[in-house]
Legacy VTK file of the C-alpha trace (Angstrom):
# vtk DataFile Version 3.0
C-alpha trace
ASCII
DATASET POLYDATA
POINTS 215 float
0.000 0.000 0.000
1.822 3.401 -1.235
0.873 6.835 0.123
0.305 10.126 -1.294
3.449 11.557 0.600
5.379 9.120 -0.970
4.696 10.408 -4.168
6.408 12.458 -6.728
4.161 12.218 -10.025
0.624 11.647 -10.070
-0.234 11.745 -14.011
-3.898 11.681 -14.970
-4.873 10.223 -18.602
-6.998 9.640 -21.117
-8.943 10.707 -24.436
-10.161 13.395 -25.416
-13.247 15.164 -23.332
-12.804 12.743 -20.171
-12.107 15.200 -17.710
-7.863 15.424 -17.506
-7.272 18.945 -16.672
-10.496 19.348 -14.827
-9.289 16.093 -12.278
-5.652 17.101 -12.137
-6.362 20.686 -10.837
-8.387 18.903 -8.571
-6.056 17.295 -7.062
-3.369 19.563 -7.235
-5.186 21.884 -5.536
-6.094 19.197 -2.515
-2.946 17.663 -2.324
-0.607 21.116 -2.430
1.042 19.782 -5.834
2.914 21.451 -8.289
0.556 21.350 -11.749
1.450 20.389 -15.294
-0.869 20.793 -18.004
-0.185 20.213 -21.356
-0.037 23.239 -23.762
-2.904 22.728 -26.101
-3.487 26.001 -26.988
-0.235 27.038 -27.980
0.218 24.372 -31.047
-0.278 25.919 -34.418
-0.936 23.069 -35.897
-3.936 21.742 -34.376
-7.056 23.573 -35.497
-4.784 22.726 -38.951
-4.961 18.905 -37.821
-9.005 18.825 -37.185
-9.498 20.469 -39.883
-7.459 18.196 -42.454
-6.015 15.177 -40.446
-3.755 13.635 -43.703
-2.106 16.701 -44.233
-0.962 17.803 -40.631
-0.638 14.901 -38.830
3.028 15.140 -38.371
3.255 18.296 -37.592
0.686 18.597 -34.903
2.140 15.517 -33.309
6.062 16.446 -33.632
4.427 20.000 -31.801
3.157 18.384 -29.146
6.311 16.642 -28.731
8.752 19.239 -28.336
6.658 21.075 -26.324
6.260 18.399 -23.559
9.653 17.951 -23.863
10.567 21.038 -23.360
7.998 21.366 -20.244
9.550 18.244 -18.575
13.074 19.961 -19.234
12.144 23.028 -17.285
10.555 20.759 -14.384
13.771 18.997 -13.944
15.911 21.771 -13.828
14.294 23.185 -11.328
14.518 20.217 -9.278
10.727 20.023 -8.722
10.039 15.939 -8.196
11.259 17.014 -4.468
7.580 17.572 -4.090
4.347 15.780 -5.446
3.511 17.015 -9.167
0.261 16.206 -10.585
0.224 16.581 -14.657
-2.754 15.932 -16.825
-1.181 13.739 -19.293
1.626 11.016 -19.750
4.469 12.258 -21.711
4.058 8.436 -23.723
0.293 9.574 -24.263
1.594 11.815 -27.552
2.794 7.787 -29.258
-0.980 7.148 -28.845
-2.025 10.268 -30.941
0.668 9.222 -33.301
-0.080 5.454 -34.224
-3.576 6.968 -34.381
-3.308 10.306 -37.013
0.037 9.350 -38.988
0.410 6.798 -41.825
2.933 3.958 -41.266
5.759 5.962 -43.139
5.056 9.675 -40.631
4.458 7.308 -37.662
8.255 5.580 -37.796
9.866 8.606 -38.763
7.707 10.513 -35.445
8.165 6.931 -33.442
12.647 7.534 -34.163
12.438 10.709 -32.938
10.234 10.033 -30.149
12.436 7.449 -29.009
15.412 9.317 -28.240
13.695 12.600 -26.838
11.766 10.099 -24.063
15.026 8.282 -23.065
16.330 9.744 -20.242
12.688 11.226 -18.755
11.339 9.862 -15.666
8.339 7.912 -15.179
5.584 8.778 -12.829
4.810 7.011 -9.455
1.135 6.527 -10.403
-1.008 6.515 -13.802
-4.507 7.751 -13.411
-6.390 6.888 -16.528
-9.592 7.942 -17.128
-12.227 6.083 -18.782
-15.368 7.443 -20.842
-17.608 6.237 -23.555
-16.929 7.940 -27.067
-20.184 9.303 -27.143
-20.114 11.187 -23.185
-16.348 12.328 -24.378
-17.984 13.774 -27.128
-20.939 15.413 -25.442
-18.545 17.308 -23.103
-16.373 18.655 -25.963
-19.273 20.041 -27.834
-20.500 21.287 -24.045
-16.967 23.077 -23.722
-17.325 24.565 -27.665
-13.744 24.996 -28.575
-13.545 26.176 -31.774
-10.752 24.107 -32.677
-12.648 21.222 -31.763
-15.383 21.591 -33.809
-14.530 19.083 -36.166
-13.614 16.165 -33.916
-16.501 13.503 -34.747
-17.745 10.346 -33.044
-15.782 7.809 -35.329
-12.526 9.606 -34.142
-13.241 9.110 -30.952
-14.162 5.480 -30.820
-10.223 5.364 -32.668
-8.941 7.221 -29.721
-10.713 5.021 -27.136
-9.408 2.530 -28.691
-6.325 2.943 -28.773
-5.923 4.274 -25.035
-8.221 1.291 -23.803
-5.494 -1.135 -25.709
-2.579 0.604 -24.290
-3.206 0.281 -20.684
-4.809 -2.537 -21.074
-1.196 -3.663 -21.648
0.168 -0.747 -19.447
2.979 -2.057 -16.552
5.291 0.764 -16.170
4.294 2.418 -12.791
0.767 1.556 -10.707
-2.232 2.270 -12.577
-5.889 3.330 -11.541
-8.330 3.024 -14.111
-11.340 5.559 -13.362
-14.839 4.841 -15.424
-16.087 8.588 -15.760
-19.322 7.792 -17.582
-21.067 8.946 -14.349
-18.306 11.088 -12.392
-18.191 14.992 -13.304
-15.033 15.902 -11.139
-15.917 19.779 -11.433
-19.562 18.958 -10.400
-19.073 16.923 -7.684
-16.530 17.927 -5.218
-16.951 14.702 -3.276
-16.056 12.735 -5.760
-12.056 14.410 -5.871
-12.267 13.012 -2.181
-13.270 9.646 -2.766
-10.364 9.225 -5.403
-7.796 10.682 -3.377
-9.371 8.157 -0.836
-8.818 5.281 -3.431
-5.579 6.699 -4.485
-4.413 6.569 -0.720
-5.077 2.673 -0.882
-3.154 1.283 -4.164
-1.175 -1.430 -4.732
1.254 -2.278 -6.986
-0.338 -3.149 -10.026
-3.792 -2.389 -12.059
-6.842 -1.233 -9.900
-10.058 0.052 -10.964
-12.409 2.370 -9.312
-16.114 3.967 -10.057
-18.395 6.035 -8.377
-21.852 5.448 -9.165
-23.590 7.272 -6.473
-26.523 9.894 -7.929
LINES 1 216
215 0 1 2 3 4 5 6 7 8 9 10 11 12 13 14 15 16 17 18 19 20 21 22 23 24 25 26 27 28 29 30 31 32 33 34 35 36 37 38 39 40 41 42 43 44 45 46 47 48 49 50 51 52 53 54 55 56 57 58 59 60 61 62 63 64 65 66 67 68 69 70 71 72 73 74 75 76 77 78 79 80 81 82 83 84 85 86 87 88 89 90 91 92 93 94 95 96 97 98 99 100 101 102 103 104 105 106 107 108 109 110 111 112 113 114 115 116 117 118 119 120 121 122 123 124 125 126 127 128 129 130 131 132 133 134 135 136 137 138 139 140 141 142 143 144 145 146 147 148 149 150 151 152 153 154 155 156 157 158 159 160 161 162 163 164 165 166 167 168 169 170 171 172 173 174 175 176 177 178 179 180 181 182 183 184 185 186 187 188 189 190 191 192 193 194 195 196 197 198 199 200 201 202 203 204 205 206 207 208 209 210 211 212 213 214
């Protein structure tokens, strides 16, 4: 049985509309962590990608990349995994993306690169992945009305879950909680962020799984 003290890295995961940044503020905020949130906004290539996936696959990916890269970078040398950091995504999350939007050709050029930028980073003490339906993820993200987002569609998201379901299915790195949000709004429900940090308190080793399904 870990504890939360123990802990350097908490990283919450999972697709698109599930509730990542909304959780890992969350805790963050309860736990006194340092935060980490990816830097959507900031890639030019992304309205680009939704807008015409063939075309900028690569370079919305390779973006993302560098970016988290140079995030993690900054964390390090400032000697900040002295205390707990929460981040809303797995720096390994961007592969997913990648064996997703990129033909066979982009995706080993992206998966080379990858490869050696990833090397020396270190893993987190605890995955949280979060689980939803294609169809809830896509209700929130057309409740949140991005306009980038506007032309993410139902059949890309059923790829995406699948791909993230298949992952850590397989996934062995560090601990892992998998979270079914289906019925869980972590901004709506404050009690909710307690019971997980409750749960979280209590892991193991390996895989565990956890839902709330109180109305």
């Amino acid at each position: 049985m870990s504890s939360i003290l123990q802990l350097s890295h908490i990283a919450v995961e999972g697709g698109i509309g599930v509730g990542k940044t909304t959780l890992a503020k969350g805790l963050a905020e309860k736990l006194g962590a340092n935060l980490l949130l990816e830097d959507i906004d900031d890639n030019p290539f992304l309205e680009l990608f939704y807008q015409d996936p063939e075309r900028h696959g690569l370079s919305v990916q390779l973006s993302f990349l560098f970016s988290r890269l140079k995030q993690w970078q900054s964390m390090i040398q400032q000697d900040l995994f002295h205390s707990l950091i929460v981040s809303d995504y797995l720096f390994a999350k961007d592969r997913l993306f990648a064996m997703t939007n990129l033909s066979d050709e982009e995706f080993a050029l992206y998966n080379q690169v990858a490869q050696v930028v990833a090397a020396e980073l270190p893993r987190p003490d605890l995955v949280v992945y979060l689980q939803s339906s294609p169809e809830v993820a896509l209700k929130r993200v057309q409740k949140r009305n991005r306009s980038m987002e506007n032309g993410i569609s139902l059949d890309y998201l059923n790829q995406i879950t699948e791909t993230f379901d298949n992952f850590f299915f397989h996934y062995q790195e560090t601990p892992l909680l998998v979270v079914q949000t289906d019925r869980i709004n972590f901004a709506e429900r404050p009690e909710a962020m307690d019971m997980l940090i409750n749960r979280i308190r209590h892991m193991g080793k390996g895989t565990e799984f956890w839902a709330d399904y109180t109305d």
